[in-house]
C-alpha positions as CSV (number, residue, x, y, z in Angstrom):
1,X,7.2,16.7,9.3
2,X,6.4,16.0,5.4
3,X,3.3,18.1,3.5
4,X,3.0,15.8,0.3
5,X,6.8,13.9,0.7
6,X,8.8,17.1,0.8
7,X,11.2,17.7,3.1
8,X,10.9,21.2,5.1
9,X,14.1,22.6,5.8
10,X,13.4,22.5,9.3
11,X,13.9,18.7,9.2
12,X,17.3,19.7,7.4
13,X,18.2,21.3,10.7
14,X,17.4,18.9,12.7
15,X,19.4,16.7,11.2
16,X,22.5,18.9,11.2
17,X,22.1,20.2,14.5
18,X,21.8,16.0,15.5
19,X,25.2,15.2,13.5
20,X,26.8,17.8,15.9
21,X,26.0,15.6,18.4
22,X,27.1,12.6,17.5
23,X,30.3,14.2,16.3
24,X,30.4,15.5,20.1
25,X,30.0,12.2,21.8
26,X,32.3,10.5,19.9
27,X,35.3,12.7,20.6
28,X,34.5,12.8,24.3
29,X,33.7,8.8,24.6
30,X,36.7,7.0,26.4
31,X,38.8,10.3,26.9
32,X,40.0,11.0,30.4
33,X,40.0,14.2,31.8
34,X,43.9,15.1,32.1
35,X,43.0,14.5,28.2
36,X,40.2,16.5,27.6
37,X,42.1,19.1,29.7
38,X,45.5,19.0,27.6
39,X,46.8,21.9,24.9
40,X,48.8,20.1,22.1
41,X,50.9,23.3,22.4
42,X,51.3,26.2,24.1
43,X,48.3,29.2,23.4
44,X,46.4,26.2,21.7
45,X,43.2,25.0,22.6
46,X,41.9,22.2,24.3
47,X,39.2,19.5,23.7
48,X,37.4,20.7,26.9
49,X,37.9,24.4,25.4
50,X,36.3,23.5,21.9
51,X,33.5,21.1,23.6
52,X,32.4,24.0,25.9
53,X,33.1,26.7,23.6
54,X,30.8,25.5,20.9
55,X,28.2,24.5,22.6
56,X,28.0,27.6,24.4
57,X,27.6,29.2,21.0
58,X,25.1,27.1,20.2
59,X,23.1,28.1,23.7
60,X,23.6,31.7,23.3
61,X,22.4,32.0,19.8
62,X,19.9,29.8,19.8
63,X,17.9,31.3,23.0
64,X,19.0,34.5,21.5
65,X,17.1,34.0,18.4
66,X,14.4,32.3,19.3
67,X,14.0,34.9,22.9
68,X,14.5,31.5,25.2
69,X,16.5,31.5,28.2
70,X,20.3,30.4,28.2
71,X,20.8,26.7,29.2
72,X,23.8,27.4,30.6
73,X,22.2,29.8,33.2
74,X,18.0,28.2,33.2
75,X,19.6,24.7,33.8
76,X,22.6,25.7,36.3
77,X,25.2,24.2,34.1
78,X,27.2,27.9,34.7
79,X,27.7,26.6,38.9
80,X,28.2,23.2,37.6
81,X,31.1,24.1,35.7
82,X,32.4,26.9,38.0
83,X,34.9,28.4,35.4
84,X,35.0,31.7,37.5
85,X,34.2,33.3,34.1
86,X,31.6,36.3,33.4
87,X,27.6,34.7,33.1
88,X,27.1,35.4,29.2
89,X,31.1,34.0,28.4
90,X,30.9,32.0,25.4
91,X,34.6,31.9,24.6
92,X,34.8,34.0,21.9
93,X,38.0,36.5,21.7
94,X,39.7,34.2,24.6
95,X,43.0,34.9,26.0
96,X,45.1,31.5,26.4
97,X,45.1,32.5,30.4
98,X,41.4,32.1,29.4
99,X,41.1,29.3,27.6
100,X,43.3,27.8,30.3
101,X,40.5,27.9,32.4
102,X,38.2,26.0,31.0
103,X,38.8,22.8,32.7
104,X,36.7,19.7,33.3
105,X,36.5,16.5,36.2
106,X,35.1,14.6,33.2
107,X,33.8,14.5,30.0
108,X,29.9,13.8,31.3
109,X,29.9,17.4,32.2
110,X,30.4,18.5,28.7
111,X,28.3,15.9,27.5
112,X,25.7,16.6,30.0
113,X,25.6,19.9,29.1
114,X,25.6,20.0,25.4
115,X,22.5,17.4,25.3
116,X,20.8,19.7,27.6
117,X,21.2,22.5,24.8
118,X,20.8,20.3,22.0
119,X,17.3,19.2,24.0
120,X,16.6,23.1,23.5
121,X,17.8,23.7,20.3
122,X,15.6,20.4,18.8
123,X,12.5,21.9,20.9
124,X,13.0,25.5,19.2
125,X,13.8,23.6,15.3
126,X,10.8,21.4,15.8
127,X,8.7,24.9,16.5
128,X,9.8,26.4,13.4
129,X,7.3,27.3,10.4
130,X,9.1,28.4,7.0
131,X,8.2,32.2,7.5
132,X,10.0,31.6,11.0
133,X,13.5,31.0,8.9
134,X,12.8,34.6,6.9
135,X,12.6,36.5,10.1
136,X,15.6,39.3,10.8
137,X,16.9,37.9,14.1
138,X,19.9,40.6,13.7
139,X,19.7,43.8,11.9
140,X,23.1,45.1,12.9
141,X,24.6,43.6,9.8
142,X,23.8,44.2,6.1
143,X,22.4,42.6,5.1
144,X,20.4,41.7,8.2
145,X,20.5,38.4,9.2
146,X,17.6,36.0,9.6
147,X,16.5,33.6,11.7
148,X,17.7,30.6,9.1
149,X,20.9,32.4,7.9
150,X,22.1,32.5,12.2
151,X,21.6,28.6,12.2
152,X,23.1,27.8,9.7
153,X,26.2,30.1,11.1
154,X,26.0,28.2,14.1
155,X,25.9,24.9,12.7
156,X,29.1,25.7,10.4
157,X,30.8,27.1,13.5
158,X,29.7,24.0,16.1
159,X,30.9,21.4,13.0
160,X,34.1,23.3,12.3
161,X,34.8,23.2,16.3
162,X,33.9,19.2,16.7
163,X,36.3,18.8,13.9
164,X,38.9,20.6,15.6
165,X,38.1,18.8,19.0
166,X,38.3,15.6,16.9
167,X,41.6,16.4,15.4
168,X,43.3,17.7,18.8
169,X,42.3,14.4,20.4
170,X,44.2,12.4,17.7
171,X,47.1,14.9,18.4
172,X,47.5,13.9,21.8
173,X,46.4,10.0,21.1
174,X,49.0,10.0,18.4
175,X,52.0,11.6,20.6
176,X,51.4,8.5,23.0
177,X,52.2,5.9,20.6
């Protein structure tokens, strides 16, 4: 992991993309389902929504970029969930009769199935070389993004997400007492 006691930005990754995770867990630890289910308000998105939603991002970009296939379609999470939604959905540009639903039993399916991405996404960071991070993963922007420029999107978009989860969850906690 070190070459002379530097730290490859790889490792940097790896540590962000971990920190997602832990963020994850601890908004879905102890939280029933009619929980992870609720909108604070109408149109508004749920914890379940923001859960799936950003680890679905973090699936399709990552097998995307690194040419892997979807855990979400490899790993049957897709028939697990059974959201009735199209194979490649990842939430982006959802309706609220959309976003309504994505609904869970329980929170060990969102859990189940972001640690089966992370798994991915830690096997495909740990792979990574520094010329890997230069590479142009999509040239239909200008300037063309590379492969270390699209995670880094997706971390900023998963940690902004797990915020959000975090903060809707002390919504509805707070609204209790």
């Amino acid at each position: 992991m070190r070459e002379g006691g530097h730290m490859h930005a790889k490792d940097i990754l790896i540590d962000g993309y971990g920190r997602i995770r832990e963020e994850f867990h601890a908004v879905v630890d102890g939280l029933p389902a009619e929980r992870l289910n609720a909108r604070p308000a109408a149109g508004a998105n749920s914890v379940a929504w923001l859960l799936w939603h950003l680890t679905r991002v973090q699936d399709d970009h990552v097998a995307d970029a690194f040419g892997l296939e979807q855990v979400w379609l490899s790993q049957g999470w897709q028939e697990r969930f059974g959201l009735g939604l199209e194979r490649h959905d990842t939430g982006y540009g959802h309706s609220p009769a959309q976003v309504a639903r994505v609904r869970v039993g329980s929170g060990e399916l969102l859990t189940g199935y972001h640690d089966a991405v992370h798994e991915q996404t830690l096997k495909a960071l740990r792979s990574l070389t520094a010329r890997d991070l230069e590479r142009i993963v999509d040239d239909s922007w200008d300037p063309p993004v590379s492969l270390g420029v699209r995670l880094v999107s997706v971390l900023s978009d998963d940690l902004q997400h797990v915020g959000q989860a975090a903060y809707v969850r002390g919504l509805l906690e707070s609204a209790d007492s």
